[in-house]
Rosetta silent file (secondary structure, phi, psi, omega in degrees, C-alpha in Angstrom):
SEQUENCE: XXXXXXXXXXXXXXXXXXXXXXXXXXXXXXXXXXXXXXXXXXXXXXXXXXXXXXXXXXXXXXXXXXXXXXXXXXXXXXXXXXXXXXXXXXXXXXXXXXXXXXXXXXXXXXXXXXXXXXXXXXXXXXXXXXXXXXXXXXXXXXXXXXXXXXXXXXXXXXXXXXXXXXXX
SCORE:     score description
SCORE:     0.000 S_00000001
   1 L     0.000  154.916 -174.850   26.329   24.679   14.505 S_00000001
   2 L   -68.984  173.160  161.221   25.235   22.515   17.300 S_00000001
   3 L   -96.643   16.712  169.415   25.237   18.469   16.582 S_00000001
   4 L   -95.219  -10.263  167.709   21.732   18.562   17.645 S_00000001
   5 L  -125.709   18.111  173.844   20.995   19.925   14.463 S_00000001
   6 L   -58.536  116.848 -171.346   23.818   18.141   12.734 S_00000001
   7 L   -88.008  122.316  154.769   21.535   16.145    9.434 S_00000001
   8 L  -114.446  153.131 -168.868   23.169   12.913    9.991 S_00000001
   9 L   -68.707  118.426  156.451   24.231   10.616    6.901 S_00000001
  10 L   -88.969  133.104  177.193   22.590    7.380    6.038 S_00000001
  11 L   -86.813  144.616  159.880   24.627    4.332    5.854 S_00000001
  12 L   -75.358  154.991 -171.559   23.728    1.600    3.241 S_00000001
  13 L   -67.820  133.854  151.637   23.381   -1.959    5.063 S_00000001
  14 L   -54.437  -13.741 -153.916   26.908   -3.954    4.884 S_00000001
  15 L  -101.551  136.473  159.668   25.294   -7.034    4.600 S_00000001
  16 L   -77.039  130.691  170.440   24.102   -7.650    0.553 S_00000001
  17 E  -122.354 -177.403 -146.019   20.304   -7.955    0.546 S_00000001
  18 E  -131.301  147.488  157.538   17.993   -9.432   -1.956 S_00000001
  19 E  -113.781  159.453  179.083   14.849   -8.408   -3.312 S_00000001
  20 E  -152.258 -167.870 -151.555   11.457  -10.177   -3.516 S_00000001
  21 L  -168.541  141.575 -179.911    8.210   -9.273   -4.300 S_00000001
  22 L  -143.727  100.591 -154.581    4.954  -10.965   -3.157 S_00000001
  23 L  -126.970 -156.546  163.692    1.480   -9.945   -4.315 S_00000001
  24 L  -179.735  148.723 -156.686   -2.308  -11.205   -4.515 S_00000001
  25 L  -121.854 -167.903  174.941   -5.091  -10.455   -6.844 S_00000001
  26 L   161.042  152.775 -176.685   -8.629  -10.976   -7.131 S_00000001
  27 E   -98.058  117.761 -178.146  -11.341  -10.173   -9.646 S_00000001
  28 E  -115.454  138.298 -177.097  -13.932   -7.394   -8.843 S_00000001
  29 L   -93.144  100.851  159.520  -17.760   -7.181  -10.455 S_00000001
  30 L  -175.188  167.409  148.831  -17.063   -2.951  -10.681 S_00000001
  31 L   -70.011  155.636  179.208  -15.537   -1.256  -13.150 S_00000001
  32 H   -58.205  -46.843 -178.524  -11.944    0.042  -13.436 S_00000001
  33 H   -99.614   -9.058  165.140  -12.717    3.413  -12.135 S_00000001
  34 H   -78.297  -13.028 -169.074  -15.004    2.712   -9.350 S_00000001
  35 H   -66.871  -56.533 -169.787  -12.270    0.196   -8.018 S_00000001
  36 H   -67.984  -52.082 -152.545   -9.613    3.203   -8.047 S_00000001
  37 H   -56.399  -23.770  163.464  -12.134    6.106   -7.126 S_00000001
  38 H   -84.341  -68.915 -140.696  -12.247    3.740   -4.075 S_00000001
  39 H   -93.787   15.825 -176.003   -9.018    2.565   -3.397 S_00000001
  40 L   -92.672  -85.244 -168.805   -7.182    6.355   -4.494 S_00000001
  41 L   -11.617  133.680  168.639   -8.570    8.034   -1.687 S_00000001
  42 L   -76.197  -45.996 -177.369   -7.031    7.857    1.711 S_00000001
  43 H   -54.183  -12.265  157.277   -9.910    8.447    3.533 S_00000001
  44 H   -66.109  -27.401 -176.214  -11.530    4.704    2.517 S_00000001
  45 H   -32.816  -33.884  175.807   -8.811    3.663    4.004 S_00000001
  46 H   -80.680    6.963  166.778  -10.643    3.118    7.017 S_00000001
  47 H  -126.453   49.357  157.777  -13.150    0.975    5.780 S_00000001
  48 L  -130.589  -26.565  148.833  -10.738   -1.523    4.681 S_00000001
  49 L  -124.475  113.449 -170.995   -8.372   -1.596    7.363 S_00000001
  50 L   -46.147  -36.408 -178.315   -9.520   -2.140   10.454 S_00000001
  51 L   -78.706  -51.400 -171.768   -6.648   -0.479   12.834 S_00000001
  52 L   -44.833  154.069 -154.397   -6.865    2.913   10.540 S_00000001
  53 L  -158.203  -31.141  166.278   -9.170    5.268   11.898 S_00000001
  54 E  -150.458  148.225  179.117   -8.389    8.493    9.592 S_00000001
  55 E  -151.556  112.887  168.551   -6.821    8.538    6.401 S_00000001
  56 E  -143.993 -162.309  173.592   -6.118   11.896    4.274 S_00000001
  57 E   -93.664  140.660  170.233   -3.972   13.814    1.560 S_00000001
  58 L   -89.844  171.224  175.655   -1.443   16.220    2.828 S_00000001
  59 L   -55.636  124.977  146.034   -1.708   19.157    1.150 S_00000001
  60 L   160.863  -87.223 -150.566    0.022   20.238   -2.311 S_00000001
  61 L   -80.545  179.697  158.547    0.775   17.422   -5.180 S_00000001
  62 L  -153.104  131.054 -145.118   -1.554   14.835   -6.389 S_00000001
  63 L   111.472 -170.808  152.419   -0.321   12.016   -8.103 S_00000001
  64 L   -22.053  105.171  168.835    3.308   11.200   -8.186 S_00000001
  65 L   107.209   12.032 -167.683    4.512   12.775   -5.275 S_00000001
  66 L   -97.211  150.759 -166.384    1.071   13.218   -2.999 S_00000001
  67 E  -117.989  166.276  123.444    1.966   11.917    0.071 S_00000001
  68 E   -56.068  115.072  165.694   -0.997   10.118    2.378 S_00000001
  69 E  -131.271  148.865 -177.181   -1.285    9.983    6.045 S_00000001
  70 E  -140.043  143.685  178.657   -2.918    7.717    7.925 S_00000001
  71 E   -74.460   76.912 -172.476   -4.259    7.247   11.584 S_00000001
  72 E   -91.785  163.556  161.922   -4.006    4.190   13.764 S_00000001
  73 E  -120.661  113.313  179.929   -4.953    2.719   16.597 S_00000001
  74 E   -84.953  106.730  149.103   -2.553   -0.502   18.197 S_00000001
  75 L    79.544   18.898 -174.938   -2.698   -1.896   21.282 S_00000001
  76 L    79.570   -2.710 -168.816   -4.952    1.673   22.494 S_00000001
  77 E  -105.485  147.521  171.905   -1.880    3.956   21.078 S_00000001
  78 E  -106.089  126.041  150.325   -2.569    5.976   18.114 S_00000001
  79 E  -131.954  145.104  173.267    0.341    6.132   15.635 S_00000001
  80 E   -70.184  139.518  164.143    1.102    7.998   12.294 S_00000001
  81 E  -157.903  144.700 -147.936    2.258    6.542    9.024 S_00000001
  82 E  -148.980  121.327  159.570    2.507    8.149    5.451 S_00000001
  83 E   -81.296  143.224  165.649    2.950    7.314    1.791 S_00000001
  84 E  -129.158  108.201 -164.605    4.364    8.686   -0.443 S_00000001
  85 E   -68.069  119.952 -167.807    2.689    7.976   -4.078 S_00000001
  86 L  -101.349   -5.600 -171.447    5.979    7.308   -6.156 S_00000001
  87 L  -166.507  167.469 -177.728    4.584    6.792   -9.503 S_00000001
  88 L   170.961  118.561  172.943    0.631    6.613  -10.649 S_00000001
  89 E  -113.924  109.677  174.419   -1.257    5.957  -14.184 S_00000001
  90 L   -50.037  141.464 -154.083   -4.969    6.985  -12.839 S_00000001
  91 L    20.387   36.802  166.571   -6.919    3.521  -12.874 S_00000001
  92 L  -145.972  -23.527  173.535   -4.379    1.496  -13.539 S_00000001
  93 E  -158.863  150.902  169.306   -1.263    1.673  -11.390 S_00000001
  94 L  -158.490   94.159  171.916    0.425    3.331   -8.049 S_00000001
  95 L   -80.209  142.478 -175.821    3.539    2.300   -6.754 S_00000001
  96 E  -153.902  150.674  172.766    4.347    4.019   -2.874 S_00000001
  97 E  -132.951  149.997 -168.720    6.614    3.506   -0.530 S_00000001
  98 E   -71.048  105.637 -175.348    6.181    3.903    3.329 S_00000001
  99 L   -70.589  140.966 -179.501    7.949    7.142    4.483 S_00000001
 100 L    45.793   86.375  134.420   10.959    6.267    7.466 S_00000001
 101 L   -94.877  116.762  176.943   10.649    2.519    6.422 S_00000001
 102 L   -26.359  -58.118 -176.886   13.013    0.340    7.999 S_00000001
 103 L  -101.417   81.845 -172.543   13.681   -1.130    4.211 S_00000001
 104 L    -5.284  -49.039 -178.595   14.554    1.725    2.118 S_00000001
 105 L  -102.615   31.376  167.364   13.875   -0.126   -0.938 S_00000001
 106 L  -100.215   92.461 -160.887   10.673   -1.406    0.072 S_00000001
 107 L   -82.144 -174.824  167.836    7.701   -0.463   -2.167 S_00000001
 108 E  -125.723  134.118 -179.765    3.861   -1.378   -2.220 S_00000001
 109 E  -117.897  119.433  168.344    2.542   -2.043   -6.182 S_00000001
 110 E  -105.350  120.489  146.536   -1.506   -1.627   -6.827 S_00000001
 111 E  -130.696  170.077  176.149   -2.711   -2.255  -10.133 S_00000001
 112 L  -119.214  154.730  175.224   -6.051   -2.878  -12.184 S_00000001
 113 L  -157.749  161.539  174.371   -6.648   -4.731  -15.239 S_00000001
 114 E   -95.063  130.160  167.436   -9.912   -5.855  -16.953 S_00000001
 115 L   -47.979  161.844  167.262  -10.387   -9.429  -16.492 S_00000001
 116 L   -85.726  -19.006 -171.496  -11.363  -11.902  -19.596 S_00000001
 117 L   -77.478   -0.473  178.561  -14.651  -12.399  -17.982 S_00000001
 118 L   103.004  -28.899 -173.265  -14.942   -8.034  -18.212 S_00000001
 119 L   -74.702  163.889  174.009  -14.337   -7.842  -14.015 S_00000001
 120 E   -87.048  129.921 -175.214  -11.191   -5.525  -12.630 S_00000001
 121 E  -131.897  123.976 -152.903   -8.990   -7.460  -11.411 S_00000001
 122 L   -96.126   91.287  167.853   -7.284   -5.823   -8.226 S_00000001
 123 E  -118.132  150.420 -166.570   -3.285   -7.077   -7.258 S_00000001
 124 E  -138.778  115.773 -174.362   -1.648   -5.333   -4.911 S_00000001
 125 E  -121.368  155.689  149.430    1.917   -6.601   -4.020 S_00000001
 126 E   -58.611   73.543 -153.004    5.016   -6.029   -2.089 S_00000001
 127 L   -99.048  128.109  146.437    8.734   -5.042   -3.184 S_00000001
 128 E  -149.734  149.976  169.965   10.751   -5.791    0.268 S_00000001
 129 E   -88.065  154.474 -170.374   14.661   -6.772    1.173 S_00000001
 130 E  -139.409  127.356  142.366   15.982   -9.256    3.440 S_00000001
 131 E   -15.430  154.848  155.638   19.821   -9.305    4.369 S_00000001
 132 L   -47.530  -62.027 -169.429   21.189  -12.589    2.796 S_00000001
 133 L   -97.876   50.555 -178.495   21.234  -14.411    6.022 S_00000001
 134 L   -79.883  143.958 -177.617   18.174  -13.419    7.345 S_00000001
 135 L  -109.129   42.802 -179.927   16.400  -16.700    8.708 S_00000001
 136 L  -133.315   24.655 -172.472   13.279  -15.226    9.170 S_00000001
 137 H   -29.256  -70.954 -163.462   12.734  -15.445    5.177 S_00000001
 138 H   -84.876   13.523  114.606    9.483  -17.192    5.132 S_00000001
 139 H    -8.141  -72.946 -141.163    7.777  -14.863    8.053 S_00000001
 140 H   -78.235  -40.930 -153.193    8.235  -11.979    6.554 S_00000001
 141 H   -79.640  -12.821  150.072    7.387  -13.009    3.295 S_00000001
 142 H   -85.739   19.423 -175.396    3.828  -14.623    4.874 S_00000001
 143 H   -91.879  -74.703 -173.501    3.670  -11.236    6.783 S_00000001
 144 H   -15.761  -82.359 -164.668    3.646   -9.919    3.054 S_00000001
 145 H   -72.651  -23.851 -175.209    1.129  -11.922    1.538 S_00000001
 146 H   -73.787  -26.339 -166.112   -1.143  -12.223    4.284 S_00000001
 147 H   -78.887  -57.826 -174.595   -1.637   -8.160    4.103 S_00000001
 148 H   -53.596   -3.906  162.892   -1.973   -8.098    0.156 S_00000001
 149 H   -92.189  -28.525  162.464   -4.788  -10.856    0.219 S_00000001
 150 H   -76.622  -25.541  176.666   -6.506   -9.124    3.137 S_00000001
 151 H   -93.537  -54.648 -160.324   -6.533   -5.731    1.072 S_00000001
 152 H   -63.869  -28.744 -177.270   -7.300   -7.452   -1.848 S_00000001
 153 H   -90.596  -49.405  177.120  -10.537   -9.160   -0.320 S_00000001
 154 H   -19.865  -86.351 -160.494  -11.635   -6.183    1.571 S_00000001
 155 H   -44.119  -40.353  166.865  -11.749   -4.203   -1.176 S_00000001
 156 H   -26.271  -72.712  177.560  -13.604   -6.859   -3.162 S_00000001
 157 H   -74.988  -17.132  167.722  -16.142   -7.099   -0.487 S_00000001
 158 H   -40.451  -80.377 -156.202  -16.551   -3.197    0.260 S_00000001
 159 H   -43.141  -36.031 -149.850  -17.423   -3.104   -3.853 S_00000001
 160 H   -97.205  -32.683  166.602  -19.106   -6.024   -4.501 S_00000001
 161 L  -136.389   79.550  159.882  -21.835   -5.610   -1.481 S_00000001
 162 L  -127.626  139.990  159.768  -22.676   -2.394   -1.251 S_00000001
 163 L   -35.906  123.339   99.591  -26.710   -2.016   -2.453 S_00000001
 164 L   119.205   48.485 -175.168  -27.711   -0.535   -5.530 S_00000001
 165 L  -135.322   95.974  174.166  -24.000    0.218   -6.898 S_00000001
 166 L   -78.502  170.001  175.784  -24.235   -1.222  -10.799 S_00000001
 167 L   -87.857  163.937  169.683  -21.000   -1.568  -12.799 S_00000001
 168 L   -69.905    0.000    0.000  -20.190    1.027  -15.535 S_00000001
């Protein structure tokens, strides 16, 4: 066989890296299932993130193992990037991880809970690794938090002011 079609082997990093996890939350006036029936879909994506421009399912599973793709635009370039839903309790949890991700072991965690005041309360977090001696610790990890506080308020404000949408 040629080496152009040669599968080549992935090496684990030499370096030992560490995991950390970063999230943010927020309380939503909806119910538990309109907050997922919104935020399961791909295709909302795009009214929550501003560079996404299409977001859909590819075809076959749904659930654990449905993968997502989504459409961007950067800088005028459109690029592709895809989930893959690794785990999923319908309105309540979905862990995914970012297919050809730099950081192998880097996941995204959504979940809902009912609030004591009765609201859904929406955190969405981070699982990512850092070499030990990466110095660029607290970057990435305010890269991190700034996107999970920005999804988490989106979503808020999608639910929470749209007209004539009561809770359940």
């Amino acid at each position: 066989m040629s080496p152009l079609f040669e599968r080549k082997k992935f090496s684990p990093p030499a370096a030992e890296v560490s995991m950390h996890y970063v999230s943010a939350a927020t309380a939503i006036n909806a119910s538990r299932r309109q907050v997922w029936d919104f935020i399961k879909p791909p295709e909302n994506s795009v009214l929550v993130h501003p560079e996404i421009v299409r977001g859909f399912r590819s075809p076959g599973v749904e659930g654990a193992g449905e993968i997502q793709v989504f459409i961007s635009m950067r800088d005028g370039a459109e690029h592709v990037s895809a989930l893959e839903v690794m785990e999923e309790i319908p309105e309540e949890l979905a862990i995914t991880r970012t297919l050809g991700n730099e950081d192998p072991a880097a996941r995204g965690r959504t979940s809902l809970r009912v609030g004591d005041d009765g609201a859904t309360v929406l955190e969405h977090g981070q699982y990512f690794t850092l070499p030990t001696e990466a110095a660029h610790f607290y970057q990435y990890e305010q890269h991190y938090k700034l996107f999970c506080r920005q999804y988490v308020e989106r979503v808020k404000a999608f639910l929470e002011h749209r007209p004539g949408q009561p809770c359940d």
